[in-house]
C-alpha positions in Angstrom: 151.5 95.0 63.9 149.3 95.5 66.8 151.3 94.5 70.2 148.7 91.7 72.2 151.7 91.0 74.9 150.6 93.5 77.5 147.3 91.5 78.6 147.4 93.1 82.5 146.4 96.9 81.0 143.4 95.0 79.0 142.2 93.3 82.0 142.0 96.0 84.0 139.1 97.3 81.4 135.4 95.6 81.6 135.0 93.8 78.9 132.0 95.9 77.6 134.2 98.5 76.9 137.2 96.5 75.4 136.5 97.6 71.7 133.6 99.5 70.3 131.4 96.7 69.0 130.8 95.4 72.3 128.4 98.5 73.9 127.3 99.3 70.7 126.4 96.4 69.2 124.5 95.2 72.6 122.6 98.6 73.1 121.9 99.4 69.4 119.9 95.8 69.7 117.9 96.7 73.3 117.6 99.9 72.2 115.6 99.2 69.0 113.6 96.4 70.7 112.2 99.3 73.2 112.0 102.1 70.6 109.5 99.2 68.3 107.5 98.8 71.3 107.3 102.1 72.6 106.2 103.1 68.6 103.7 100.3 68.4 102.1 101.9 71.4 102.1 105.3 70.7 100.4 104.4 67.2 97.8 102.4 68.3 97.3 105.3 71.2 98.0 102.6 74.4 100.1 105.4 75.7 100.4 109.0 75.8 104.0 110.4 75.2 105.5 113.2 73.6 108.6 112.6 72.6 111.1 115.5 70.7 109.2 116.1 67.0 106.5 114.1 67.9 105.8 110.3 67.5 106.2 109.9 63.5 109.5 112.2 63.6 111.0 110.4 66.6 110.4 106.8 65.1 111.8 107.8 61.6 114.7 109.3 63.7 115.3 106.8 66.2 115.6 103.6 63.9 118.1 106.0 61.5 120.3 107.8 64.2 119.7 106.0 67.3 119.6 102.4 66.1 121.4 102.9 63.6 124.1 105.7 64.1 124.9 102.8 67.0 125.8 99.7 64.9 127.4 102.4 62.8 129.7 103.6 65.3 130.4 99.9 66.9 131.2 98.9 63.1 133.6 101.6 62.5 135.5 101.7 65.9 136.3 98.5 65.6 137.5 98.0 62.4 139.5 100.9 62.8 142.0 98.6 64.7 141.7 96.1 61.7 142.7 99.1 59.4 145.2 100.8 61.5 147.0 97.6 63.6 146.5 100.0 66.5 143.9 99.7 69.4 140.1 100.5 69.0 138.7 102.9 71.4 138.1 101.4 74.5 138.1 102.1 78.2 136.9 106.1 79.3 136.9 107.0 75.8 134.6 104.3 75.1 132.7 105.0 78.2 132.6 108.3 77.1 130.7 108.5 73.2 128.8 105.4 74.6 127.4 107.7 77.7 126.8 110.7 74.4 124.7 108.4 72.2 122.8 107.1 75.7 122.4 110.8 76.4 120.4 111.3 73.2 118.1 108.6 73.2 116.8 109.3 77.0 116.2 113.0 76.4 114.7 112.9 73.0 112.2 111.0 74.6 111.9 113.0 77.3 112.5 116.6 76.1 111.5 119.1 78.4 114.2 117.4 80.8 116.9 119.7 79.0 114.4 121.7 76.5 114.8 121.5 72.6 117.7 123.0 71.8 120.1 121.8 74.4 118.5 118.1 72.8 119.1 118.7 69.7 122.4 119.7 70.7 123.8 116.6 72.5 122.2 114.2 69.8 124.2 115.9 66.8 127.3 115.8 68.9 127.2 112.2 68.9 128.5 111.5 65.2 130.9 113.8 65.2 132.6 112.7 68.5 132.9 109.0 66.7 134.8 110.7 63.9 137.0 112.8 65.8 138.3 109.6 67.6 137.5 107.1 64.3 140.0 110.0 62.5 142.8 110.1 64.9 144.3 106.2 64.5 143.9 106.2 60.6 145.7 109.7 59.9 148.6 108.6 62.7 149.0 105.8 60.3 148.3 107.7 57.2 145.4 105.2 55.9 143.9 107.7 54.5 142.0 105.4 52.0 139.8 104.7 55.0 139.0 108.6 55.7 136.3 107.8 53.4 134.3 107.2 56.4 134.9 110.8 57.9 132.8 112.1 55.1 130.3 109.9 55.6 129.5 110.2 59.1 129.7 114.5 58.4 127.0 114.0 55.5 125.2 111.3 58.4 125.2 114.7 60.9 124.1 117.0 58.0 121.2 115.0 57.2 120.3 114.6 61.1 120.7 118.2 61.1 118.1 118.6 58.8 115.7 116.8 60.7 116.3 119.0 63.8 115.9 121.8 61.5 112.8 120.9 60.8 111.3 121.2 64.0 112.5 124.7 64.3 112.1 125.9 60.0 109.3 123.5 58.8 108.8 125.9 55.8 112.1 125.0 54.5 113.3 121.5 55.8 110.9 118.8 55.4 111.7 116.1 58.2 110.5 113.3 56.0 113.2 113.9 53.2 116.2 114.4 55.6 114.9 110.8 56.7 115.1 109.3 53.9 118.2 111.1 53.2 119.5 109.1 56.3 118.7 105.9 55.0 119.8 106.5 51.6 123.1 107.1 53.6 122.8 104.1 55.4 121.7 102.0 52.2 124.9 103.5 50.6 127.1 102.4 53.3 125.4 98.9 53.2 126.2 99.4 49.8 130.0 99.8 49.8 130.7 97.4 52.7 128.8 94.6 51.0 131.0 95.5 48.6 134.0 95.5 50.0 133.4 91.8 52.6 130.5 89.8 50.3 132.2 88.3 47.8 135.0 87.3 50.1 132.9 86.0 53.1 131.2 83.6 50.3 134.1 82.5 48.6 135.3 81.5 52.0 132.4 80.4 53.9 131.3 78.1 50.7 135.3 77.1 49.3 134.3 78.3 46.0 136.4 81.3 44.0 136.0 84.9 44.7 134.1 86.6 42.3 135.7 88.8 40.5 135.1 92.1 41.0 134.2 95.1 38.3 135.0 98.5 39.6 133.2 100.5 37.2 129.9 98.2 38.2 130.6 99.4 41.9 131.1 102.7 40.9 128.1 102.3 39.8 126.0 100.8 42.0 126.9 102.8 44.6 127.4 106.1 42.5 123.8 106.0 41.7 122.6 105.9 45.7 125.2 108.7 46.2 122.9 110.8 43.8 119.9 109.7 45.2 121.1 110.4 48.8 122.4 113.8 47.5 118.8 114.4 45.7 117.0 114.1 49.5 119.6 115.8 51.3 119.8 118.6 49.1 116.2 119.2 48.8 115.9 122.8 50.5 117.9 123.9 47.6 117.0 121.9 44.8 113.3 121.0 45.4 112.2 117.3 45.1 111.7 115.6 41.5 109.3 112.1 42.4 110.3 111.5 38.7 113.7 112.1 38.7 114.2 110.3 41.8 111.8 107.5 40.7 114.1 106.3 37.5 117.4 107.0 39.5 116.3 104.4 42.1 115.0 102.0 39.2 118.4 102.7 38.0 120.5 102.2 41.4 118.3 98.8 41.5 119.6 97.1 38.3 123.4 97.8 39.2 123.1 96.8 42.7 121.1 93.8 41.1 123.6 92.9 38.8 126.8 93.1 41.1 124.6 91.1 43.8 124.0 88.0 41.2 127.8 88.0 39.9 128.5 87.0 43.9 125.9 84.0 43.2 124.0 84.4 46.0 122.2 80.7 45.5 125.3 79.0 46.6 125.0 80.2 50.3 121.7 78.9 51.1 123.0 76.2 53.6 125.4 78.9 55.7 122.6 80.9 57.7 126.0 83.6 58.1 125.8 83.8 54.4 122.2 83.9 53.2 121.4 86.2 55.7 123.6 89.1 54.2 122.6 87.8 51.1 118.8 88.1 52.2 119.6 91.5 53.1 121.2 92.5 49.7 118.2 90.5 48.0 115.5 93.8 49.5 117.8 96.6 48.7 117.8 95.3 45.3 114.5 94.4 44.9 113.3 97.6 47.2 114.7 100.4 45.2 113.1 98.6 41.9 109.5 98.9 44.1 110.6 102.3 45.8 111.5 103.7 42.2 107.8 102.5 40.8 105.9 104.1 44.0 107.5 107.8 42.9 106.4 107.3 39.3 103.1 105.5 39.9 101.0 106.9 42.8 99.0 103.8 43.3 102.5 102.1 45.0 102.1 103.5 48.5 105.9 104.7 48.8 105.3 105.5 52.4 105.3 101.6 52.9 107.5 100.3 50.3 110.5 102.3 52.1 110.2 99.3 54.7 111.8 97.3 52.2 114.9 99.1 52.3 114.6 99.8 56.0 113.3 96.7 58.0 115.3 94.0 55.3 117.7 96.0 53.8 119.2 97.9 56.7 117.4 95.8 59.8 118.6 92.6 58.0 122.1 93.5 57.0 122.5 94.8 60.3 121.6 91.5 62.1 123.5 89.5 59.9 126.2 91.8 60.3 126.3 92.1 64.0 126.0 88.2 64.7 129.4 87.5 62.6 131.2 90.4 64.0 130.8 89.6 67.1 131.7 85.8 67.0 134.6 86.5 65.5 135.9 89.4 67.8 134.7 87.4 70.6 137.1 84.6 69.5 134.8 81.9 68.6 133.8 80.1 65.3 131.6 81.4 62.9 129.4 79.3 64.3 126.2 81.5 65.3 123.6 80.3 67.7 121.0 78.0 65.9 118.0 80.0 67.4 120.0 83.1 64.8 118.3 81.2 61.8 114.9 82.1 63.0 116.0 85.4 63.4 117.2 85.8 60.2 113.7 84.4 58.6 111.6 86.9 61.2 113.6 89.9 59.9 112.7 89.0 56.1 109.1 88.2 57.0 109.1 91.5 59.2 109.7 93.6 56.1 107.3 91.5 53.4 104.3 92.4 56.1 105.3 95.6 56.6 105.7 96.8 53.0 103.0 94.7 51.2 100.3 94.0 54.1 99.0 97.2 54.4 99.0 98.0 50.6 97.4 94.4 50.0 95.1 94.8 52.5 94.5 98.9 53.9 91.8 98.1 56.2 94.5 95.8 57.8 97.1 98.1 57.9 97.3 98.5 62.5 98.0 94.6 62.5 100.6 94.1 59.6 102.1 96.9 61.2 101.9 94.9 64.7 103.0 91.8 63.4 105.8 93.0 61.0 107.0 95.1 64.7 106.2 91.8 66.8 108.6 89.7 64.6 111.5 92.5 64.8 111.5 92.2 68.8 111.5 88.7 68.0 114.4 88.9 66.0 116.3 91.1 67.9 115.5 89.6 71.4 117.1 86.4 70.0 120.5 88.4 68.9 120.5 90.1 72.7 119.8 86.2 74.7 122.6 85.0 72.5 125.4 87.3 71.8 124.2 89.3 75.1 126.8 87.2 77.3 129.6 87.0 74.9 129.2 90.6 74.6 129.5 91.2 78.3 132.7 88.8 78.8 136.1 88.4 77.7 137.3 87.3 74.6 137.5 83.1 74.6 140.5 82.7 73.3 142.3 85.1 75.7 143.4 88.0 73.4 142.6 91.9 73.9 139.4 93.1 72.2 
């Protein structure tokens, strides 16, 4: 049991660095605010910046391993304590992998500060450092169930890897694949968490039973993005199969689609908290069936369709995520602020343009891409104005985290 009685040594710590969720959370939500704007100008050329790989690279990069490698890391270090009944990092330690990931989003924007290599350096150090200290709690403890994760953020470093390879050896890594190799890692993660805290959050957040869950359908589910994600990462030695890869996504869909209706997602339509996860589970369902068509039929512009997975799936799940994490490590209700509703609709709305504006329309393409960008500030700026100051400040109810 974790020991709460020794409140002085907590108070001596700002309350941004009390437990991981707190920076991260907060900076992974400014930071992808800045990184849509700064993209939206660079592709409609209103500035001139050349940022490490260029603009396409950094963007693909930055909403994967920057945006994302943050709510990552504020997920996982503080759940650790939820795992382990010992303390989350916090304090110097905190200070310290928060200060790394800040590291690589300033110089890969500005490379010539340090040069390539020494910025490619300090961005792949960032993952690893959150596993060293993710690791240390759970083996102390020896829940090694939850080592899972250690894995996970290794094959979350290869695949970033990759993409710094391919500045260097673009005649054997193909930046675009490790990408999407990241995101088929971050889908799969979305995956097994949904997994794991769905069905439970709506049995309790609509007083109905927990559905009952079928381990060979989530061995399933999230088997068959495991082989996907294996397909991308693993392309300098296997090649890349658009068929192959088309069916196993069209396959992936109908398990995840399956498990997500057995959770009945229709019940939580009046708890904003619950339909927003399930909004989020809806387009990485229904964006693998569309992703897996766009590899077997070259009409589907796959380039766009992969918004689906990215802006609702991940961008979703992650705001939905975020805002009930933070209320309840905060010590509040899982109340969220009503202006979070609005959020939650500009995030789904965000990926619809983006996906099916600019294959609807091509000659439209620059302002479903401005709009679908426009309504993710949006969405985001509302998470920083209202979780910003709980964030920032002590828990309400007076306990350490």
């Amino acid at each position: 049991m974790m020991q709460i009685n020794d409140l002085q040594t907590e108070q001596k710590i700002p309350p941004p660095l009390r437990l991981g969720f707190r920076p991260f959370f907060l900076s992974g939500a400014v930071f992808s605010v800045l990184a849509i704007t700064v993209w939206l100008l660079m592709y409609k050329g209103a500035i001139s910046l050349s940022p490490f790989g260029g603009g396409y690279w950094w963007h693909i990069h930055e909403m994967i391993f920057g945006f994302g490698g943050a709510i990552i890391a504020g997920f996982l270090l503080t759940a650790v304590q939820n795992w382990t009944g010992t303390r989350g990092a916090q304090g110097n330690v905190l200070l310290a992998l928060f200060m790394l990931w800040l590291a690589g989003r300033i110089f890969l924007v500005i490379p010539e500060l340090l040069g390539l290599t020494l910025t490619s350096i300090i961005d792949l150090a960032f993952l690893p450092a959150v596993a060293f200290v993710l690791a240390k709690p759970i083996i102390a403890v020896k829940q090694y169930r939850n080592l899972f994760f250690i894995p996970l953020l290794a094959l979350f470093t290869f695949a970033n890897l990759e993409m710094h390879l391919a500045i260097y050896y673009p005649e054997i890594f193909n930046s675009v694949y490790s990408g999407y190799a990241g995101v088929m890692l971050v889908t799969f993660l979305m995956s097994v968490m949904a997994g794991r805290v769905a069905p439970m959050f709506t049995a309790n957040g609509t007083k109905t039973p927990k559905a009952t869950p079928l381990p060979w359908l989530d061995k399933a589910a999230n088997g068959s993005l495991a082989i996907a994600m294996f397909n991308l990462l693993l392309h300098p030695l296997v090649g890349f199969s658009p068929i192959f890869f088309g069916i196993l996504l069209i396959v992936a869909s109908i398990f995840q689609t399956i498990r997500w209706l057995r959770w009945h997602p229709w019940i939580t339509l009046n708890v904003p908290l619950l339909w927003s996860i399930h909004g989020a589970m809806k387009f990485i369902c229904f964006g693998l069936f569309v992703l897996g068509i766009s590899y077997l039929i070259s009409d589907v512009p796959s380039n766009h369709v992969w918004h689906l997975l990215t802006i609702g799936g991940m961008g979703g799940l992650i705001l939905a995520m975020i805002s009930r994490v933070s209320l309840g490590h905060t010590g509040r209700p899982l109340t969220p602020p009503k202006a979070m509703t609005i959020a939650y609709i500009l995030i789904n709305l965000a990926a619809l343009l983006r996906a099916f504006g600019p294959w609807a329309v091509p000659d439209k393409t620059l302002l479903f891409i401005d709009i679908s960008g426009g309504f993710w500030i949006m969405a985001f700026v509302i998470f920083i104005v209202g979780y910003g100051p709980m964030l920032m400040s002590a828990r309400k109810d007076g306990r350490p985290g």
